[in-house]
N, C-alpha and C positions, 0 to 999 in steps of 0.2 A: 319823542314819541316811541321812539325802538327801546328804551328804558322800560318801559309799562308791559315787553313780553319777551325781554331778555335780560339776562344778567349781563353779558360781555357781549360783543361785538367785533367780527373780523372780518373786516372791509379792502376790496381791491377797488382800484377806481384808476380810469385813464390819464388823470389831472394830477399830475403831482404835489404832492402836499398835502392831501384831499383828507387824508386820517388824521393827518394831524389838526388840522382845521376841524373834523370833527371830533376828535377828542377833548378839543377845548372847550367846544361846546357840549360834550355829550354829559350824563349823568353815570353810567356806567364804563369800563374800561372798553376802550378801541384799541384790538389788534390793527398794525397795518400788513395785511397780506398781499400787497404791491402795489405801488401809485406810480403812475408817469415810465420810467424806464427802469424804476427799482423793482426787479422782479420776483417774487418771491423765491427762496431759497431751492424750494423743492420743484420750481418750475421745470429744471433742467433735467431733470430725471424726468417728468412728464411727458416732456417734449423728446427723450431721446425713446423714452419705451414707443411713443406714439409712430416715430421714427420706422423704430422694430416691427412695431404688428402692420404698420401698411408700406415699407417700402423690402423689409425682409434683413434689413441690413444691423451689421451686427453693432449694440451699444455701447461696446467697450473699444 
């Protein structure tokens, strides 16, 4: 269905494996942007800035 008003697809999902199960089935390319405990790469920088603006404390 998500074919019909995308070209590509970048899917998080709590269930790991979750992308890859639907890239098999999709018609169009599925990023996986984190399944289960694979977090995506850029998560850690999110979490340390989020860190920064509400706890004040430094991210380096």
């Amino acid at each position: 269905m998500i074919s019909c008003y995308s070209d590509i697809c970048a899917m998080r999902h709590p269930k790991e494996g979750a992308a890859f199960v639907a890239a098999q089935k999709s018609e169009i390319p599925v990023i996986n942007a984190g399944d289960g405990g694979h977090q995506h790469p850029t998560q850690t920088l999110t979490d340390l800035m989020t860190v920064r603006s509400l706890k004040g404390v430094s991210a380096t």
